[in-house]
C-alpha positions as CSV (number, residue, x, y, z in Angstrom):
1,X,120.8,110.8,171.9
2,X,124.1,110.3,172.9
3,X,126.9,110.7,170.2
4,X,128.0,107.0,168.5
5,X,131.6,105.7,170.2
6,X,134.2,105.1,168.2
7,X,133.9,101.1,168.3
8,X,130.5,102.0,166.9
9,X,131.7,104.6,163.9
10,X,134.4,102.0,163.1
11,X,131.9,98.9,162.5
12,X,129.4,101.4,160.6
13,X,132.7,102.5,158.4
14,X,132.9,98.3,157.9
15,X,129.7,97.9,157.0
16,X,129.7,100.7,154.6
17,X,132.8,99.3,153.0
18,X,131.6,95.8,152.6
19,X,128.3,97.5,151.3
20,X,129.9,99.4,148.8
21,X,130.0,97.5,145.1
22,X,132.7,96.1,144.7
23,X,135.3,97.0,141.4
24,X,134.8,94.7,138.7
25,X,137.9,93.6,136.2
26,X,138.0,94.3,132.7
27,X,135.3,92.1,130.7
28,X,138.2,90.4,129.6
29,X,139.5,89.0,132.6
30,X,139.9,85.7,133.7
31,X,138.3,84.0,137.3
32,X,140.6,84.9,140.2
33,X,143.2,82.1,141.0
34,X,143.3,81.4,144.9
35,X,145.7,79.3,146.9
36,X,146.2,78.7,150.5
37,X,149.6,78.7,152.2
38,X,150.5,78.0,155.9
39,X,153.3,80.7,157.5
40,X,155.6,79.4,160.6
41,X,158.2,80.2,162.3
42,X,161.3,78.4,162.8
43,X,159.8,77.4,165.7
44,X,157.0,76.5,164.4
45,X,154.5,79.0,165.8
46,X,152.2,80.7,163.6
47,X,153.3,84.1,161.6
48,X,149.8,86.2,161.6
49,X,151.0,89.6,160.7
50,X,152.0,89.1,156.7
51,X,151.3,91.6,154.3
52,X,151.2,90.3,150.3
53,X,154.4,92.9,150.0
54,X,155.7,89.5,151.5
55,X,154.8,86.9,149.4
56,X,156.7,86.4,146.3
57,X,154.1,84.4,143.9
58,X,155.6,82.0,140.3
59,X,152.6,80.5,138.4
60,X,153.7,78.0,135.7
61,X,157.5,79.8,136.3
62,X,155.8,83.7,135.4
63,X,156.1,85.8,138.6
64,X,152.7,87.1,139.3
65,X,151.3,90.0,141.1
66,X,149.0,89.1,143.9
67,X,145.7,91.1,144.7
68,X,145.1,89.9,148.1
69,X,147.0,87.7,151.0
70,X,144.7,87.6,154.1
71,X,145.1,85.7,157.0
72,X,142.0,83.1,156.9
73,X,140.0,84.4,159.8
74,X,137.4,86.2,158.7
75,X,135.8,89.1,159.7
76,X,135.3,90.5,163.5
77,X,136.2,87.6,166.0
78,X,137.9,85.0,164.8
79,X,136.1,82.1,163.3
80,X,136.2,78.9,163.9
81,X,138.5,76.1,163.2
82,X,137.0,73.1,162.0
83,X,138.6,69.3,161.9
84,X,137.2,66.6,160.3
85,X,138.8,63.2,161.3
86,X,138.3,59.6,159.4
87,X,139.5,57.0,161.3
88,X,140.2,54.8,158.5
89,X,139.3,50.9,159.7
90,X,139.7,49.2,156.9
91,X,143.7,50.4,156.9
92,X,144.3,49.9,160.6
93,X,145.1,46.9,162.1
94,X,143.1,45.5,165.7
95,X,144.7,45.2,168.6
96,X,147.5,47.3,169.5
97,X,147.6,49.7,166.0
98,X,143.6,50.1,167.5
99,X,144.7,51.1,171.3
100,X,146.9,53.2,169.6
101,X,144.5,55.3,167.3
102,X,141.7,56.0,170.0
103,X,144.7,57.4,172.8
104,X,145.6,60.4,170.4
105,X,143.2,61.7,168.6
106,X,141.1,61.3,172.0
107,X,143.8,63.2,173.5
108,X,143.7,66.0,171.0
109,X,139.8,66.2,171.0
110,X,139.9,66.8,175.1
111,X,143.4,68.7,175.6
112,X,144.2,70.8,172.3
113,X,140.4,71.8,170.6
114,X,139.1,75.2,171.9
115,X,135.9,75.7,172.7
116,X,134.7,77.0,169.6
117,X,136.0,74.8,167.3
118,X,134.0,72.0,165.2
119,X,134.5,68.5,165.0
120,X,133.8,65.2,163.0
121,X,134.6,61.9,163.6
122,X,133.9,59.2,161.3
123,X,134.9,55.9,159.7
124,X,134.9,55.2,156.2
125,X,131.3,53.7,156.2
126,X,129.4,56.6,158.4
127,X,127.0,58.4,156.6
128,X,128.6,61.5,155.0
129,X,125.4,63.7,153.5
130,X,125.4,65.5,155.5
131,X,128.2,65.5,158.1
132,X,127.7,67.0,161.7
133,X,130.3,69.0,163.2
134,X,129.9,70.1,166.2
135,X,131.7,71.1,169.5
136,X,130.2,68.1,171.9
137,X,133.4,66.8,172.8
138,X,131.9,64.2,174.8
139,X,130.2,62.8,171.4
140,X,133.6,63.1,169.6
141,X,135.4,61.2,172.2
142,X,132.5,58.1,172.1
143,X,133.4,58.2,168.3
144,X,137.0,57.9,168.7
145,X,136.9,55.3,171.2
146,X,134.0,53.0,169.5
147,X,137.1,52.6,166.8
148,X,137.8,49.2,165.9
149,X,140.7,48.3,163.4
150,X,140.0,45.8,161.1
151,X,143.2,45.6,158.3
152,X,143.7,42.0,156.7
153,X,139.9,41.3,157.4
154,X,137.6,40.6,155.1
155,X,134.9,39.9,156.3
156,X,131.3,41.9,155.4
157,X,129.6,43.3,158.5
158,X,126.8,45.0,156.6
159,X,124.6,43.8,154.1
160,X,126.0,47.3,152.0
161,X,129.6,46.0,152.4
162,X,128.7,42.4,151.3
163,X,126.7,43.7,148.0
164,X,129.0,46.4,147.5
165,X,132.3,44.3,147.6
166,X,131.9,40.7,147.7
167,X,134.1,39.1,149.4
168,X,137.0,38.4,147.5
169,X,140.1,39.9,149.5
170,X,141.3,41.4,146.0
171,X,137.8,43.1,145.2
172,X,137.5,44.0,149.0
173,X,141.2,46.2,148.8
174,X,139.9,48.0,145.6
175,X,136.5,49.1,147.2
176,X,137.6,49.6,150.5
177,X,140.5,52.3,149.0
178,X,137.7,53.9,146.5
179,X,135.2,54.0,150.2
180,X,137.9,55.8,151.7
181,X,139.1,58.3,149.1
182,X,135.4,59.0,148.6
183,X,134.7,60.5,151.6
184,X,137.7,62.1,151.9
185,X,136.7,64.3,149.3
186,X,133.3,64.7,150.8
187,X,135.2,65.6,153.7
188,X,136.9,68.5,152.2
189,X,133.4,69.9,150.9
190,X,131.4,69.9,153.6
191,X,134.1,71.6,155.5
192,X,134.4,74.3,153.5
193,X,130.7,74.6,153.3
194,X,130.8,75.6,157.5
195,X,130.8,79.5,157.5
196,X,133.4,81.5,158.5
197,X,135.3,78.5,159.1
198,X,139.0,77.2,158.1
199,X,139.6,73.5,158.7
200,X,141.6,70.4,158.0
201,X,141.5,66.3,157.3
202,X,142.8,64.8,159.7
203,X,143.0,60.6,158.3
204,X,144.2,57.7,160.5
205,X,146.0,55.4,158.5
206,X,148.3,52.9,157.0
207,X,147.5,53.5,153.5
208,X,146.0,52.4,150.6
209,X,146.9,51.1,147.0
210,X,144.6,49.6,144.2
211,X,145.4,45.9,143.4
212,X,147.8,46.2,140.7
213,X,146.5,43.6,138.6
214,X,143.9,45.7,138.2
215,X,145.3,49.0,137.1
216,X,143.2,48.7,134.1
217,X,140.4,49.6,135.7
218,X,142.0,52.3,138.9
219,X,140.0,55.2,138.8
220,X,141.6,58.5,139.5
221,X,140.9,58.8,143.2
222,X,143.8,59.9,144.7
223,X,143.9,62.6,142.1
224,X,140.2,63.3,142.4
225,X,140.7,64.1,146.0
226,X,143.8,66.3,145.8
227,X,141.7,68.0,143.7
228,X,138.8,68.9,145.7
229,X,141.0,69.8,148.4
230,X,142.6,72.1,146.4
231,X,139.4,73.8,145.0
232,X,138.2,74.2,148.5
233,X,141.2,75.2,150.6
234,X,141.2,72.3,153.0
235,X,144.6,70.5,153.6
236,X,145.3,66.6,154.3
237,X,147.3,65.8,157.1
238,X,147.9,62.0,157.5
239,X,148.6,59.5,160.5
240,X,150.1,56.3,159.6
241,X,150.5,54.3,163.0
242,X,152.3,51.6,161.6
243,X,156.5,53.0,161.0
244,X,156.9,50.0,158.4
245,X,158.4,46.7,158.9
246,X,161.6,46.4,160.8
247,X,164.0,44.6,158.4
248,X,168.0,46.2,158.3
249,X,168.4,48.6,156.5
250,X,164.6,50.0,155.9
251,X,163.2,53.2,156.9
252,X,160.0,54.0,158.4
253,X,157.2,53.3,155.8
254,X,159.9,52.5,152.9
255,X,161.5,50.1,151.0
256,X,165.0,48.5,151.2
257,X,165.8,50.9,148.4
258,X,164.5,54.1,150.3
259,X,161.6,54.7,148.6
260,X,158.3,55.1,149.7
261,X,156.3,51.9,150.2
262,X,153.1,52.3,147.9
263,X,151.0,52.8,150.9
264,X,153.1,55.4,152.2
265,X,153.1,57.1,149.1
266,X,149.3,57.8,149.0
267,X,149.5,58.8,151.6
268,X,152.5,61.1,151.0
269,X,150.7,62.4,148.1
270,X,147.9,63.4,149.8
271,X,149.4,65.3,152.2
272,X,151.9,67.5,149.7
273,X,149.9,68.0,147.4
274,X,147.1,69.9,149.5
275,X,149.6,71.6,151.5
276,X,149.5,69.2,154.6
277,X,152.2,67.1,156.6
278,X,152.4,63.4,156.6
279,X,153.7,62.0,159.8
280,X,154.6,58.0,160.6
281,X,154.6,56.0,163.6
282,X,152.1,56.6,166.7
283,X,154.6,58.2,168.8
284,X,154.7,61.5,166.6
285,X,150.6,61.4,166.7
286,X,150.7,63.8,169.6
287,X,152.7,66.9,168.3
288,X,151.5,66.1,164.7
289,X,147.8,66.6,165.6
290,X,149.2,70.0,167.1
291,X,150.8,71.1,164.8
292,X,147.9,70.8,162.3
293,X,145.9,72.6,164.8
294,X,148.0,75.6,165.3
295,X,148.7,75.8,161.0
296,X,145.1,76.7,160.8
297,X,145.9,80.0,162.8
298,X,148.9,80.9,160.0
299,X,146.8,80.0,157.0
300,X,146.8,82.9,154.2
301,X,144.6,82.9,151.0
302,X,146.6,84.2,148.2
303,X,144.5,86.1,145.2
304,X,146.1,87.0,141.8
305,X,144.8,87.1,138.2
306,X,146.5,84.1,136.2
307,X,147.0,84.7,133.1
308,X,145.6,81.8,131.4
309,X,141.4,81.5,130.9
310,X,139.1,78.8,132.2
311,X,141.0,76.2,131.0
312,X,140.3,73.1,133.4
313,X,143.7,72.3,133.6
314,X,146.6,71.9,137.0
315,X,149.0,75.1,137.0
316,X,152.5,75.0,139.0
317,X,152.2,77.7,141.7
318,X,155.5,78.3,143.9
319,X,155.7,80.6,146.4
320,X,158.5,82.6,148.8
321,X,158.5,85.2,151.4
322,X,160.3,87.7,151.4
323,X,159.9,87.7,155.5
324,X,163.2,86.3,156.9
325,X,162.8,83.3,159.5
326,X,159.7,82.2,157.9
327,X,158.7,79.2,156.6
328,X,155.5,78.6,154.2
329,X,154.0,75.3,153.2
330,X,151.5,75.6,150.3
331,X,150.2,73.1,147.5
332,X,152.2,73.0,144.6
333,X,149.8,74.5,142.4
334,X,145.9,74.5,141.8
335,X,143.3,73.4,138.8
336,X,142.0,76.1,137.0
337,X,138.2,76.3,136.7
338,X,136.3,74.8,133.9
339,X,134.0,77.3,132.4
340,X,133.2,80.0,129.5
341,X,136.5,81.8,129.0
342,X,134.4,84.9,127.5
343,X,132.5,85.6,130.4
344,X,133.0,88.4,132.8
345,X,134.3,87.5,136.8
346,X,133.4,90.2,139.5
347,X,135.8,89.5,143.0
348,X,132.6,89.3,144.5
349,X,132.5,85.6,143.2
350,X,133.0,82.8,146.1
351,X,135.9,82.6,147.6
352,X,136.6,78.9,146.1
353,X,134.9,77.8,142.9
354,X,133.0,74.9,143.4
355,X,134.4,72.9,140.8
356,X,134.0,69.4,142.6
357,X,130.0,68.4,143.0
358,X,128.9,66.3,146.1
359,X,129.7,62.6,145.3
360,X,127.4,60.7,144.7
361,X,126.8,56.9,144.8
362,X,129.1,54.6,142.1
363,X,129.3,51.4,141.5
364,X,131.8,49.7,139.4
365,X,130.5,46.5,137.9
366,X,132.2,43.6,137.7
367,X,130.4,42.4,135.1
368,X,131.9,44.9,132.5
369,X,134.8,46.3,131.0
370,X,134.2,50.5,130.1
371,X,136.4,53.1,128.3
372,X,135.8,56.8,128.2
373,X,137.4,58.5,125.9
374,X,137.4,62.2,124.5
375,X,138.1,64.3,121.7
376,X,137.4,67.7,120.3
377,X,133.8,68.3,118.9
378,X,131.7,71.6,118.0
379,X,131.1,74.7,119.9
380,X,133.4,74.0,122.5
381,X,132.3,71.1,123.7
382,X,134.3,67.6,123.4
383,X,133.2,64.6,121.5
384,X,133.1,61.8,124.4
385,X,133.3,57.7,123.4
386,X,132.0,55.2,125.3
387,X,132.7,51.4,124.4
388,X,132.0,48.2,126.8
389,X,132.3,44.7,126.7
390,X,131.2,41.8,128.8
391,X,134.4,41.2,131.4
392,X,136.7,37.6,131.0
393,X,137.1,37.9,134.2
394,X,136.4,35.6,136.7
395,X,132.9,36.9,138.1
396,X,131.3,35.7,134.3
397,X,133.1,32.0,135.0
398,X,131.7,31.7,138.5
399,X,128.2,32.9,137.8
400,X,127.0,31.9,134.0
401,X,126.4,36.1,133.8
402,X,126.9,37.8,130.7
403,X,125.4,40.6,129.6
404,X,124.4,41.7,126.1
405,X,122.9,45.3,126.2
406,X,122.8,48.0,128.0
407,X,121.0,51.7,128.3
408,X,123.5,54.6,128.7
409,X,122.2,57.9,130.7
410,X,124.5,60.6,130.7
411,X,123.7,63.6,132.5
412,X,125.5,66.8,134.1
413,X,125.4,67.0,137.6
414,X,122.3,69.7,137.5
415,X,120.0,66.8,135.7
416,X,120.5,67.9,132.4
417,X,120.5,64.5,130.1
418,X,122.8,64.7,127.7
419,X,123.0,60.9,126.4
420,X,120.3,57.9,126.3
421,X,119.9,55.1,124.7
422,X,121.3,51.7,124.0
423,X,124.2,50.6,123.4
424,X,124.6,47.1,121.6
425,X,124.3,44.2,121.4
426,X,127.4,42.6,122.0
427,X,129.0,40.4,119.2
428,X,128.5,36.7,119.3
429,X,131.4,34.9,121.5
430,X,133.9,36.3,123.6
431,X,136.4,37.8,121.4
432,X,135.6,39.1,117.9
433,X,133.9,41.9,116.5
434,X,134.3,45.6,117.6
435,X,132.5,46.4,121.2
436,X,129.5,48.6,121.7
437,X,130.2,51.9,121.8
438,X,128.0,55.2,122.2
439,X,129.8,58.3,120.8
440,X,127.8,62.1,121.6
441,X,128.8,65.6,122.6
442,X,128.9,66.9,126.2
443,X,129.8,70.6,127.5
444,X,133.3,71.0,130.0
445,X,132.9,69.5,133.4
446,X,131.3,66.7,135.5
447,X,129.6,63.7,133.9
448,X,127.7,61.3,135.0
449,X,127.1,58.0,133.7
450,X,125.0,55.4,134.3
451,X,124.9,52.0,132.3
452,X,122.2,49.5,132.3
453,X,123.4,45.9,131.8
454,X,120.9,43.2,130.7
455,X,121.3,39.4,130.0
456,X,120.2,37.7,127.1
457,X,117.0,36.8,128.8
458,X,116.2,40.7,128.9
459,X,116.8,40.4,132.3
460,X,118.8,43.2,134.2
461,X,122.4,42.3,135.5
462,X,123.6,44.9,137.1
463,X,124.1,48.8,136.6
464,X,127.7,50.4,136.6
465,X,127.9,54.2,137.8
466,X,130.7,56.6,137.6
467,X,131.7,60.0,137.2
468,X,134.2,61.9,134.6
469,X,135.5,64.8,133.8
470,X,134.8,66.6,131.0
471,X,138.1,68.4,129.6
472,X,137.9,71.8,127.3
473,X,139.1,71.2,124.0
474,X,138.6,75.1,122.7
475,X,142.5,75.1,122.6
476,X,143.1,77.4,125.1
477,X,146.1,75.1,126.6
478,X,148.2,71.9,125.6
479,X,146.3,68.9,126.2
480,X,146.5,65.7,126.5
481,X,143.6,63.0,126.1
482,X,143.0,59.6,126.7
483,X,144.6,57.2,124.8
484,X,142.1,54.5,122.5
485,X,143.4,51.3,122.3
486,X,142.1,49.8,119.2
487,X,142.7,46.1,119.3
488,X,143.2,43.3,116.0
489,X,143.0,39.8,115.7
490,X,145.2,39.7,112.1
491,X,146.7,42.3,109.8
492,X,143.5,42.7,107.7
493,X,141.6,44.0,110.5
494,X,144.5,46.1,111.8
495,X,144.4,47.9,108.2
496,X,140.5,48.2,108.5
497,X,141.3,50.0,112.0
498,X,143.8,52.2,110.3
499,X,141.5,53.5,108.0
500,X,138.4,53.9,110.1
501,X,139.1,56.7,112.1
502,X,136.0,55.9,114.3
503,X,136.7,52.2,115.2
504,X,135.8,51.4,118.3
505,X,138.6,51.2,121.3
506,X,139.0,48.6,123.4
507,X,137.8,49.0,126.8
508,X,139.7,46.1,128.1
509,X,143.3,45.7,129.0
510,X,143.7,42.4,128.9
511,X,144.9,41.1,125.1
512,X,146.1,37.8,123.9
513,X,149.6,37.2,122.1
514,X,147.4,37.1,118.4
515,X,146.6,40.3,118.8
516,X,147.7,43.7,117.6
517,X,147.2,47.2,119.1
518,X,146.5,50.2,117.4
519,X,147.1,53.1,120.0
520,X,145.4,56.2,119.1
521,X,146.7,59.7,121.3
522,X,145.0,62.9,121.3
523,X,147.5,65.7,122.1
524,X,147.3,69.3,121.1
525,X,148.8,72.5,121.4
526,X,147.2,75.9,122.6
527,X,146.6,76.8,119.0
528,X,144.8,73.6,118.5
529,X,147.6,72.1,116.5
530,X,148.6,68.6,117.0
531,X,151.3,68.3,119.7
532,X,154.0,65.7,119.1
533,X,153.5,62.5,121.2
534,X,156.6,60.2,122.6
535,X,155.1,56.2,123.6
536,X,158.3,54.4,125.8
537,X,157.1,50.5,126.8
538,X,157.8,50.0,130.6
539,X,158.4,46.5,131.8
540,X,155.7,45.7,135.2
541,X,158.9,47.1,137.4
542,X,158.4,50.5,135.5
543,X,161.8,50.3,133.8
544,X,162.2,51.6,129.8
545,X,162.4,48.6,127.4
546,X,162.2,50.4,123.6
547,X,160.2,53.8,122.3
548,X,157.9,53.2,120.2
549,X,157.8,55.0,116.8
550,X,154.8,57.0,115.6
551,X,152.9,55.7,112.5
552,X,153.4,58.7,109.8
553,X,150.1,59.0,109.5
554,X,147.5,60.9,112.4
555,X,144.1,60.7,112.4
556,X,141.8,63.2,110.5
557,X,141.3,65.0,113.9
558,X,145.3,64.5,114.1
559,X,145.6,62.1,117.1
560,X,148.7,60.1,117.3
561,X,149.0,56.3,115.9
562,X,151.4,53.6,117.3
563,X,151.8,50.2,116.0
564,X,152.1,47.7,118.7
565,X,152.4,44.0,117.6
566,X,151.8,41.8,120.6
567,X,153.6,38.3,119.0
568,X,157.0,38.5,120.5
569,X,155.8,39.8,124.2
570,X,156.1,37.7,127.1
571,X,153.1,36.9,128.7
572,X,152.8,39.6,132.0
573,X,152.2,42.9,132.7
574,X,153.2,45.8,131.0
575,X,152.7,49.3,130.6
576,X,153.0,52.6,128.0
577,X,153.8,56.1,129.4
578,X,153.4,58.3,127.0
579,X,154.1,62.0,126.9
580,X,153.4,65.5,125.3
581,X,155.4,68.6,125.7
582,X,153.1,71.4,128.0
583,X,153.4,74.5,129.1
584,X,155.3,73.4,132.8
585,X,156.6,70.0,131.5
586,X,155.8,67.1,130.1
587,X,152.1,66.5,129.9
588,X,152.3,62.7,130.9
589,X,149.5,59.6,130.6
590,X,150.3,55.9,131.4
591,X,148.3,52.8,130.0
592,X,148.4,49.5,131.7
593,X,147.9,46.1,130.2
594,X,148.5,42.7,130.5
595,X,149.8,40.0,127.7
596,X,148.4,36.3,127.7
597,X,149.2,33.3,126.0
């Protein structure tokens, strides 16, 4: 038998190696922290040969020694690169804006893929469970060039998008943006699911905002998506073919003033904060799409031990090189995972924690106005409140429908019910009496609810589905909660409010000039001690009108209590941001509402 070559000796050392068990931490430790970062030249070529003697790694301003930086590869050849692209219809105009959208990305898919990479190409709409990627460029190319632009139009296509959105051009823009930000965070998952592989977003579009007369009821999408990015190592790099209006004096994509136009911004956002570029106007397509692909060949995964626990909460990561001539692009931080603080972590775990599940379907109802709320209950888990009440909007005016009950599931994403049962009936009339609420305990973590609406006749409605997030109340960090809105027709009520310390908030954010709020704010310290809370009224351009004083008095559980007397407001829009001091900064939360006559 002739004696093993060298090639041979060295694999069976690797196997041996990765065979070998693997050290495991003190039991004391917390999960390992990972973040990815992008190294270039000034050139912008990729830097592959970094060493973590050259990274120089801050988390929440504490430098922080790092236990691995490797170049994300893999093991033996190199693995593949995989691209997932939305074409994003609904925020592309037709004609020209189209023409423009199917020459480069159809460019990039023939000219600049190598063979062994993996593609997707999808619109908003395209099934995402699951997606294909594949290295059929022939199929990718029929995808890109079947794209068809549809911005500023309305119109349902499917019978999905006419039950799913209706066809009010307000209620369209709202669904459409929560369509797209969906499966951009689907996106991220099931690329990080490929093995071996290291990939990107690429999205095609102008950008999205929610309708801002209905901030009341914006979900956290934007955030939700930076989010699962983050968890899963996938960057966003965005494409907006249209370079903004040309008036004098305005910039690509922004405002007289400079600033970013609200679609730009999202779509800013989205590219910084997962560690991605943004680029503007179709003529930059070309190198832009390059340069994602060659950032994918510089991409390190940084490894350290944070300091804090399983806290659920975002931490500021910066980090230099010590390498001169290099440049590295990387997220500004990451959220830690939510889980059981006293539990052992081996560095055999995944390489990401899969804190963000598969989406599943959700459905806003019209019908309804809904307010989650949390505070701190036994065990470590957090006390969660949910209150509804029928919507006076205009969907109830145009149909007759109101409902009067509903059932409430709440479940964890692994089935486990947590909540069910009903919740009401509503009070007679429109205004008047406190709405339904449901109050129960639930661990850290997703949430899933699902409400039941029935009419008076016993007959079903509708059904509203959504997700939340759980946070971790144990004290481990500074936190800030969700802010109840408790609201009171005359000063005997506002008293009764006062005193009950489990009146039910208002889901709605729409309140008449009768009225008085009573703004409860739970905010606490790592210790668990009640954190001091600052409320400042912002006009609807944003700008400071007055602080608001705190009440003296907290809550029993030691929330926060503002007084806010709606009589000499305006009608309009208005907002509160109020703050919390944290451990990188203010810990910050805004409430929107509007003032009628």
């Amino acid at each position: 038998m002739p004696p093993p070559s060298s090639v041979a000796l060295a694999a069976l050392v690797v196997l041996l190696a990765q065979a070998a068990p693997a050290p495991r931490p003190a039991a004391d430790a917390p999960p390992a922290a990972r973040i990815a970062t992008v190294a270039v030249d000034a050139a912008g070529r990729p830097v592959r040969d970094l060493t973590p003697s050259d990274f120089r790694l801050m988390e929440d301003g504490a430098p922080r020694p790092l236990d691995v930086a490797v170049l994300k590869q893999g093991t033996g050849i190199a693995s593949p690169r995989v691209f997932g692209i939305l074409l994003d219809e609904f925020h592309v105009s037709a004609g020209a804006e189209t023409d423009e959208v199917r020459a480069a990305p159809g460019r990039f898919v023939s000219e600049d893929l190598r063979p062994d990479d993996l593609v997707a190409v999808l619109k908003p709409l395209d099934p995402l469970t699951p997606i294909r990627f594949t290295t059929d460029r022939d199929a990718a190319r029929r995808a890109v060039d079947a794209f068809a632009g549809r911005q500023g139009d309305y119109t349902p296509r499917t019978p999905f998008e006419a039950q799913l959105m209706g066809r009010a051009p307000a209620v369209v823009k709202m669904e459409r943006a929560r369509i797209v930000t969906a499966a951009l965070a689907e996106l991220a998952e099931q690329i990080a699911g490929v093995p071996g592989g290291r990939g990107a977003i690429l999205v095609v579009s102008n950008g999205f905002v929610p309708d801002p007369r209905r901030n009341r009821e914006r979900p956290a999408d934007v955030p939700m998506v930076v989010r699962a990015a983050g968890h899963f190592g996938v960057p966003i790099y965005t494409f907006a073919p249209s370079a903004g209006a040309a008036e004098p004096g305005r910039t690509a994509g922004r405002d007289a003033g400079g600033a970013p136009a609200p679609e730009t911004a999202t779509l800013e956002t989205l590219a910084a904060q997962t560690g991605g570029v943004a680029v503007v106007g179709a003529a930059a397509f070309d190198a832009g799409l390059r340069a994602a692909a060659r950032d994918l060949d510089a991409m390190y995964v940084l490894t350290w031990r944070p300091v804090h626990r399983g806290d659920g909460t975002f931490h500021a990561v910066s980090i230099e090189t010590t390498r001169r001539g290099v440049t590295l692009r990387t997220p500004p931080g990451y959220w830690a995972p939510v889980g059981d603080p006293d539990r052992a972590v081996g560095v055999s775990e995944p390489p990401l924690t899969l804190l963000y599940r598969r989406s599943r379907p959700v459905h806003r109802s019209p019908f309804v106005d809904m307010w989650v709320g949390f505070s701190r209950g036994a065990g470590g888990r957090a006390e969660v409140t949910l209150t509804w009440e029928p919507s006076r909007g205009r969907y109830n005016v145009r149909s007759g429908t109101r409902p009067v009950m509903a059932t409430l599931k709440a479940a964890t994403p692994d089935g486990d019910a947590i909540f069910e049962g009903a919740v009401g009936p509503v009070a007679p009339g429109t205004r008047g009496g406190a709405p339904p609420s449901a109050v129960f305990e639930a661990p850290p973590g997703r949430l899933e609810l699902d409400l039941t609406l029935v009419d008076a006749a016993g007959v079903r409605v509708d059904t509203d589905s959504r997700d939340v997030e759980v946070p971790t109340t144990r004290g481990t960090t500074a936190v800030l909660l969700p802010a109840a809105v408790v609201r009171a027709s005359n000063a005997l009520e506002f008293r009764a409010a006062v005193a009950d310390p489990g009146a039910a908030p208002s889901p709605a954010r729409v309140f008449s000039r009768i009225e008085r709020l009573l703004i409860r704010v739970p905010a606490y310290g790592a210790g668990g001690a009640p954190l001091p809370v600052k409320a400042t009224l912002l006009n609807r351009l944003g700008q400071p009108m007055r602080d608001l004083p705190p009440m003296s008095e907290r809550t029993p559980a030691g929330a926060a209590q503002f007084d806010l007397p709606l009589a000499p407001f305006a009608p309009g829009e208005y907002t509160i941001l109020l703050s919390a001091p944290g451990p990188s900064g203010d810990l910050q939360q805004r409430v929107a509402f509007r003032v009628t006559g």
